[in-house]
C-alpha positions in Angstrom: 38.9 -12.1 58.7 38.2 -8.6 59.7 36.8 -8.7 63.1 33.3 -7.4 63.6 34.0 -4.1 65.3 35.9 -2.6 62.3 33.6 -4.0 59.7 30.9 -1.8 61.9 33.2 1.5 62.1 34.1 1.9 58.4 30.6 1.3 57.4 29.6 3.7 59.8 32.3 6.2 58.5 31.3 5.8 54.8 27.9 6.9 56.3 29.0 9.8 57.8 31.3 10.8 54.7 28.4 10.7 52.8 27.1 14.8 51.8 23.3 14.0 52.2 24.1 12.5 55.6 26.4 15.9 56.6 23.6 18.2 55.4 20.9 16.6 57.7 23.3 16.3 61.0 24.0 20.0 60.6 20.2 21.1 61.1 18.6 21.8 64.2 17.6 18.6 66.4 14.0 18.6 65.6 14.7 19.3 61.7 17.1 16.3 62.2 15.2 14.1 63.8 12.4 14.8 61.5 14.5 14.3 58.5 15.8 10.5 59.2 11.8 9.5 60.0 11.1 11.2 57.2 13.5 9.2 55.0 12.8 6.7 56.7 9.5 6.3 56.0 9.5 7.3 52.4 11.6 4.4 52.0 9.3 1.6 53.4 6.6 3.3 51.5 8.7 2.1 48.3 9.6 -1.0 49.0 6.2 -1.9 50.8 4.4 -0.5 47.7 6.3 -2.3 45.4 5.9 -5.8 46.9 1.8 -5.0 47.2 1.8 -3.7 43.6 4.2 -6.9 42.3 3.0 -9.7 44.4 -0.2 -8.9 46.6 -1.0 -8.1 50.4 0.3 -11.3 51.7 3.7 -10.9 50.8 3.8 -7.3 52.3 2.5 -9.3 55.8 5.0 -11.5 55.3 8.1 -9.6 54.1 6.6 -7.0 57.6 6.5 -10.1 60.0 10.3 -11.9 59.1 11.1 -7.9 59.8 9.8 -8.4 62.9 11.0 -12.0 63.6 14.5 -10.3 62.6 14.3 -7.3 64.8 13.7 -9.5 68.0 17.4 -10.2 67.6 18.0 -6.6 69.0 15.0 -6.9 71.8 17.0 -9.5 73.1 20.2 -7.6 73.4 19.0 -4.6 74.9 20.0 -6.0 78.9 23.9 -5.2 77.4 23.0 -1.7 77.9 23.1 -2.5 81.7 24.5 -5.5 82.1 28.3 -7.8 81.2 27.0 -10.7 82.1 24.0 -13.4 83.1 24.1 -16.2 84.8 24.7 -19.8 83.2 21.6 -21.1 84.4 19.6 -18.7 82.9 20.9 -18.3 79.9 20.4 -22.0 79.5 16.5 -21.7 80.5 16.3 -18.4 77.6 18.0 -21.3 75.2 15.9 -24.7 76.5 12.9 -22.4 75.7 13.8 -20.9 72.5 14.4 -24.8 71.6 11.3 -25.9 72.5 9.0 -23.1 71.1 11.3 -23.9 67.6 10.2 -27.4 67.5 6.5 -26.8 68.2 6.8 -24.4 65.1 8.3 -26.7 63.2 6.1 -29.8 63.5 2.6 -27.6 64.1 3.5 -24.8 61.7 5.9 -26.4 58.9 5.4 -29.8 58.8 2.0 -30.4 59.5 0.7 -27.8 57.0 3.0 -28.6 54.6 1.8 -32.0 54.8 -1.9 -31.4 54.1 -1.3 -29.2 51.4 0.8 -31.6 49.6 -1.8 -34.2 50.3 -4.3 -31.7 48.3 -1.8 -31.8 45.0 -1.7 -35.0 45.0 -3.3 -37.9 47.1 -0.7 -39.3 50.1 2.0 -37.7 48.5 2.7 -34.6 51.0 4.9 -37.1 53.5 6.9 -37.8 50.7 7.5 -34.2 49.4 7.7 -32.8 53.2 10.3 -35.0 54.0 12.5 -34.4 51.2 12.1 -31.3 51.7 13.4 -31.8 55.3 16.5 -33.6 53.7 17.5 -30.8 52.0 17.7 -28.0 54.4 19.3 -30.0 56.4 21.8 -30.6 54.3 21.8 -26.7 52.9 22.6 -25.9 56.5 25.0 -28.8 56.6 27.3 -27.5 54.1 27.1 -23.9 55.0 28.5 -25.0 58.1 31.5 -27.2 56.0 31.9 -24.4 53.5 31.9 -21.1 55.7 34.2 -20.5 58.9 32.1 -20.0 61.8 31.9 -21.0 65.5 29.2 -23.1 67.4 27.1 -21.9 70.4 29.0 -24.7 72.4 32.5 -23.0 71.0 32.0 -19.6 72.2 31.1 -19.0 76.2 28.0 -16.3 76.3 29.9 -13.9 78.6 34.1 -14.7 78.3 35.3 -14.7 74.8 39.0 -14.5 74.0 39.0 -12.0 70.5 36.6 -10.2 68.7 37.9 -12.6 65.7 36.6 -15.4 67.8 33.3 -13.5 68.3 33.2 -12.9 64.8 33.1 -16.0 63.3 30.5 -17.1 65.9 28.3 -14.0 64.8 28.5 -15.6 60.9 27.0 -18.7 62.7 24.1 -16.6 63.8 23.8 -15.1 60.8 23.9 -18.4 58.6 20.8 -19.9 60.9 18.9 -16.8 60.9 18.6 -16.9 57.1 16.5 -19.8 56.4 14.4 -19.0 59.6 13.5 -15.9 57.7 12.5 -18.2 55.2 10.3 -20.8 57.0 8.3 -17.4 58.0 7.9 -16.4 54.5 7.1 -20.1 53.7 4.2 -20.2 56.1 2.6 -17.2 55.0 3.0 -18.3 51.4 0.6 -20.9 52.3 -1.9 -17.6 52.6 -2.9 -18.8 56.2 -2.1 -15.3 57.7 -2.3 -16.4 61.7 -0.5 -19.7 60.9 2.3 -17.1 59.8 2.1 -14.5 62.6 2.6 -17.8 65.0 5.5 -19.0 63.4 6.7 -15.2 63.4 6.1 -14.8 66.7 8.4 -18.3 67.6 11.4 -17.7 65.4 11.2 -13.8 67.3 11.1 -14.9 71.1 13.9 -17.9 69.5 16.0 -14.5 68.5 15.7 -12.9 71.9 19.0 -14.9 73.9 20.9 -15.0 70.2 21.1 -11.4 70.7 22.1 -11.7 74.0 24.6 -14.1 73.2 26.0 -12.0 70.4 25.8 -8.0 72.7 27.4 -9.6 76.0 30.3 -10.8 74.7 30.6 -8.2 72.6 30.6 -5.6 75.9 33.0 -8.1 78.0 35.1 -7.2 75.0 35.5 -3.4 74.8 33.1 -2.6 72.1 30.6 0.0 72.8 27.5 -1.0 74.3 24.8 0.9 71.6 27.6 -0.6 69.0 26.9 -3.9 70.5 23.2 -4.0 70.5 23.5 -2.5 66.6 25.5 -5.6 66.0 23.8 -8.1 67.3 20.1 -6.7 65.5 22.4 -7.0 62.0 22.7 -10.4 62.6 18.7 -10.6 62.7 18.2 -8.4 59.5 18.8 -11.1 57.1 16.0 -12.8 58.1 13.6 -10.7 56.2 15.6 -11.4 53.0 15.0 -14.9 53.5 11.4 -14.2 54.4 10.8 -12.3 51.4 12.5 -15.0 49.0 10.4 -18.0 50.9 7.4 -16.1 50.2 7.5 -14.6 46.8 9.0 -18.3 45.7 6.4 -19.9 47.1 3.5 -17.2 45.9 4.9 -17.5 42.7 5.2 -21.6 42.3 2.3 -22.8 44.7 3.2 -26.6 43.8 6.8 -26.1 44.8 5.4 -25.1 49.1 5.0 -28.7 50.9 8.7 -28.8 49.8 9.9 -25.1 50.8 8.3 -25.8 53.9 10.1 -29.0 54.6 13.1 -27.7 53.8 12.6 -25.0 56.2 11.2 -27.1 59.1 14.5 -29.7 58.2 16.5 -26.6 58.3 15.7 -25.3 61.7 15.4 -29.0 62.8 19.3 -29.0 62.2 19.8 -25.7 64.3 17.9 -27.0 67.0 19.8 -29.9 67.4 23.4 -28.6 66.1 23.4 -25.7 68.0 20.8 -25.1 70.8 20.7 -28.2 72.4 23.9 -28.8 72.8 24.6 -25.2 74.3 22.1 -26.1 77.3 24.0 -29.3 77.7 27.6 -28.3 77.6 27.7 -26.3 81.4 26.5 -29.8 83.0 23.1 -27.6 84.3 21.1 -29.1 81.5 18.0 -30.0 83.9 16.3 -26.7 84.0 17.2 -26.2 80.5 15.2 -29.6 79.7 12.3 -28.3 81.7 12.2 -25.2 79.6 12.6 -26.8 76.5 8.9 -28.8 77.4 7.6 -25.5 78.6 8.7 -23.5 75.5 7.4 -26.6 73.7 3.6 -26.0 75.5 3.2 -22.6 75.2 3.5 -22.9 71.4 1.5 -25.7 71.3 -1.0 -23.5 73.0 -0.8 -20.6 70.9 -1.2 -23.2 68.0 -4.6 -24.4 69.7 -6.1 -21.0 70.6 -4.6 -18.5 67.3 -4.1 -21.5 64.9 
């Protein structure tokens, strides 16, 4: 497998081949600058006014807030610009948190929602649909983990990694999980419960912050450029808005299929949590303080829940 650093370069180089791309870097700064916003723009005018004209304002919050979910990724590896490495301890506490914020979303924004509603389709059935729902992404992640070569948080040492191969098979781990957490945030807002959405957003974003941390340091410790690094690690967050904007169109689309999307997305995350999070706070043998955060992480959702919900 090609490691991550060349799969970056030659994509960058087919960009920079490109004529349109050679036209605008020769023009003056400002007409530069002013030609990539420009392009920019135009282009989420398109695609933003295609998913409003196709499917409605909700999906266009939706499809904007996984974005934002996804971007995190790259908030959170913005301290490799300055820094090769963080302590254990604390990256333990980012993790403990980002666990326990994920499992208030899960049973406050996923299950519990999805219960109700499936309770309004049909009378005590929404336990039964939630749950197999949970069964399933939990068994989707399952045998994307079997069926794709990848590495586990507890595989790969935040700061000392051996090869960028190593490192690049732990970023496809990243990048598998981030997928259906896109999707649980298109999921929620397909239930048409705007802040219920923007909560869960908000949880699967600050969840991102030490994964791309854990996916620029190493990167750094290994040679590869530090802006290249950060770049890196926010690609690993940009699939989420592909799974946000399939939860939420599928679920826009077939309202009676949603108690089950969003059990298989709170089963899904469920799986990371406990695969892959958890067991990174606990592999150092400093797992107190990660504990501690976890039930902090845990209240502050619940909070938000209480006062936005």
């Amino acid at each position: 497998m090609a490691n991550i650093q060349t799969f970056f370069d030659d994509h960058v180089a087919t960009i920079q081949a490109n004529s349109t791309f050679k036209k605008i870097m020769a023009l003056p700064t400002a007409q530069r600058w002013a030609s990539f916003i420009g392009l920019f723009l135009v282009s989420q005018i398109i695609i933003f006014g295609s998913l409003y004209l196709l499917f409605g304002k909700i999906v266009v919050i939706g499809f904007f807030a996984s974005i934002m979910a996804g971007m995190a990724t790259g908030i959170g590896a913005l301290p490799a610009l300055f820094l090769t490495q963080i302590s254990d301890r604390l990256f333990n506490s980012l993790l403990g948190m980002a666990a326990g914020v994920m499992l208030a979303a899960t049973a406050f924004s996923l299950i519990l929602p999805g219960i109700e509603f499936g309770n309004q389709l049909s009378a005590d059935t929404g336990i039964w649909m939630v749950s197999a729902g949970m069964i399933i992404g939990a068994l989707f992640l399952h045998f994307a983990d079997e069926k794709l070569p990848h590495l586990h948080f507890d595989s790969v040492s935040d700061t000392h990694v051996e090869t960028l191969q190593k490192l690049s098979l732990f970023i496809v781990a990243i990048t598998i999980h981030n997928f259906p957490e896109g999707m649980s945030v298109g999921v929620s807002f397909g239930t048409g419960d705007t802040k219920n959405g923007m909560i869960l957003a908000i949880a699967i974003g600050l969840q991102n912050i030490p994964e791309g941390l854990a996916v620029a340091l190493p990167l750094v410790g290994l040679g590869v450029n530090r802006w290249k690094a950060v770049a890196i690690a926010t690609l690993t967050g940009l699939v989420e808005p592909i799974g946000g904007l399939l939860g939420i169109t599928m679920v826009t689309a077939f309202s009676s299929i949603l108690p089950l999307a969003m059990g298989f997305a709170a089963g899904a995350m469920l799986f990371v949590i406990s695969e892959e999070i958890i067991p990174e706070t606990h592999a150092k043998g400093r797992s107190r303080i990660a504990t501690f955060m976890l039930m902090f992480g845990f209240i502050v959702m619940m909070a938000m829940e209480q006062f936005l919900g």
